[in-house]
N, C-alpha and C positions, 0 to 999 in steps of 0.2 A: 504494500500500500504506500500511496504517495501525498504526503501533507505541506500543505504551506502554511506555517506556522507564522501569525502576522500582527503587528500591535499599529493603533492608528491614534494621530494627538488631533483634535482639534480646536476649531476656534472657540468653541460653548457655545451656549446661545440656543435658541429653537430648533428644534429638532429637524424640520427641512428646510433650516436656513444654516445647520451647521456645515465648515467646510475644515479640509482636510490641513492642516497645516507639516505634518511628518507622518511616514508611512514606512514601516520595516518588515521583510518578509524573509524568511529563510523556507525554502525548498527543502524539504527532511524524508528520507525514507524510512527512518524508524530505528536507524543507527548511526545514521553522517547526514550531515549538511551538503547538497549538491549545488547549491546554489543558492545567493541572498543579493538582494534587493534593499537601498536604502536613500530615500531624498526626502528633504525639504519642500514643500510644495505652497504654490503659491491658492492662497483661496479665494483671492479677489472679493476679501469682505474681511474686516478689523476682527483683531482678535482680543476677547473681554479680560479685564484687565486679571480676573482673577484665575485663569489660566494660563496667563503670560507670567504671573508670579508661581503659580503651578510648576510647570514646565521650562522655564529660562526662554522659551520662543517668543520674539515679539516679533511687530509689524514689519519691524527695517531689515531685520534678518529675511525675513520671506521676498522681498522685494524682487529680487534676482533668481529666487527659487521655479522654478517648473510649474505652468499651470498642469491642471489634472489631466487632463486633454492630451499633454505631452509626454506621461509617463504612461498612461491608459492602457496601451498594447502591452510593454514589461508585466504589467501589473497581470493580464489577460494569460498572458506566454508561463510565465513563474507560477501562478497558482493551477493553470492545464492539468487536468486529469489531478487532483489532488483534491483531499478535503481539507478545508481550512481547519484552523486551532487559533483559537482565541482565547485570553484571559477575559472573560464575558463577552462574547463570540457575537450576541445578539446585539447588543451597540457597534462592533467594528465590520459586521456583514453589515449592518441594515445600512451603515453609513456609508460602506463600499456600493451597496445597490443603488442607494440615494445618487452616489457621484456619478455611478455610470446610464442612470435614469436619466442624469440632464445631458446627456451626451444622446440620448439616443439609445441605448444600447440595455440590455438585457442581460447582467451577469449574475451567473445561478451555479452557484456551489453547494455541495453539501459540507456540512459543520459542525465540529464538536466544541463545548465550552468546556475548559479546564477548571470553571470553578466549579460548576455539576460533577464535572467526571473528579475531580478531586473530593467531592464532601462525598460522593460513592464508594471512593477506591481508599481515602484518608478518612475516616470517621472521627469525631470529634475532636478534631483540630478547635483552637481557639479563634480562630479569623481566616475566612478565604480570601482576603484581598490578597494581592498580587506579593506587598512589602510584607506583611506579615506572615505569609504563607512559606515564603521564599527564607525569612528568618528560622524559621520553624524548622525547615527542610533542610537548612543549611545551603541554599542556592546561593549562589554570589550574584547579587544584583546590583549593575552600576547603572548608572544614570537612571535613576527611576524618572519615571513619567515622562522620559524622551521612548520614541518610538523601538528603534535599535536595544537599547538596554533591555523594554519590556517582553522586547519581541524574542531576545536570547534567555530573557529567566522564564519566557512560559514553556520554549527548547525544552530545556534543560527540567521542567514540572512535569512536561510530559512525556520527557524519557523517561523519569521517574514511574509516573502512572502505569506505561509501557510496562517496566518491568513488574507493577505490583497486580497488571493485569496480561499474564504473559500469552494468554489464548484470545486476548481480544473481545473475549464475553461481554465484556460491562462496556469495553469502549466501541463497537459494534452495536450496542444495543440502546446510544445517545447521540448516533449520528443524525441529523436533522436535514 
C-alpha cells in the first residue's frame, strides 16, 4: 500500500474562505519515504493574526510563494494511487478539496486520520493532539505547526501504529 502522508497551515478564518498558506507531503510505503513534497504557498487572502503568531508564517513571507494553481499537478502526481494520512485528516482533505474545487477540478482520495486510528491502536493516552501525543511517544517533533515538521511527526505516529497494527485490521477498517 501507498500513502501520502500530508500536514497543511493555513490562513484561519471561515471555512470556505480559508486558504493554504504551507503544504508538506511525504510519499511512504509503509517502511521508507519515496518521495516528499514541500512549499510555501501563496493564498491570495491575509492571514489572521492569531495564526501568524501560531505558526511564524506571515503575509511578507508568502509574497513570492506559489499560488495553488502552480503546485496543483505535484500535489495530484505525489499523492497518485495513495491514501492520504492526516493528523485530523478531515480539516487537511476537506481543505485540499476546497482548493482544488476553485480550480475546477475534482480531487478524491481515500483517508485515514491518525488521531482515530491512534485512540484505536493507543488507548488511553492522555491527549491526541499532534504535541502531546508525539511527547508521549517519544516522536521528535521540530517545528510544530509549520507544515514539514507536522507532516514528519504524523511519518513517524504512523509507523508507529503500522507496527502496533501489523495485519492492517484496525487500519483497513478507518479508511474513509
Amino acid at each position: 500500500m501507498m500513502y501520502a502522508i500530508l500536514d497543511i497551515e493555513t490562513t484561519g478564518g471561515k471555512y470556505n474562505n480559508i486558504g493554504i498558506t504551507e503544504i508538506a507531503i511525504y510519499r511512504f510505503n509503509g517502511y521508507k519515504i519515496l518521495d516528499e513534497f514541500h512549499s510555501l504557498v501563496n493564498p491570495d487572502r491575509p492571514i489572521q493574526p492569531f495564526v501568524i503568531k501560531l505558526t511564524g508564517i506571515n503575509n511578507k513571507m508568502l509574497n513570492k510563494a506559489p499560488k495553488f494553481h502552480n503546485i496543483a499537478k505535484r500535489i495530484i502526481d505525489i499523492t497518485s494511487e495513495c491514501i492520504l494520512i492526516a493528523h485530523n485528516s478531515e480539516f487537511d482533505y476537506g481543505i485540499l478539496k476546497t482548493e482544488f474545487k476553485r480550480l475546477g477540478y475534482i480531487f478524491k482520495r481515500k483517508s485515514i486520520c491518525t488521531v482515530q486510528l491512534s485512540k484505536k491502536l493507543l488507548p488511553n493516552q492522555e491527549s491526541y493532539k499532534l504535541g502531546r501525543l508525539s511527547k508521549a511517544l517519544n516522536i521528535n517533533l521540530i517545528n510544530r505547526h509549520r507544515a514539514k515538521g507536522d507532516a514528519l511527526a504524523t511519518l513517524k505516529l504512523f509507523k508507529l501504529l503500522i507496527q502496533k497494527d501489523p495485519n492492517k485490521i484496525i487500519i483497513n477498517t478507518i479508511v474513509k
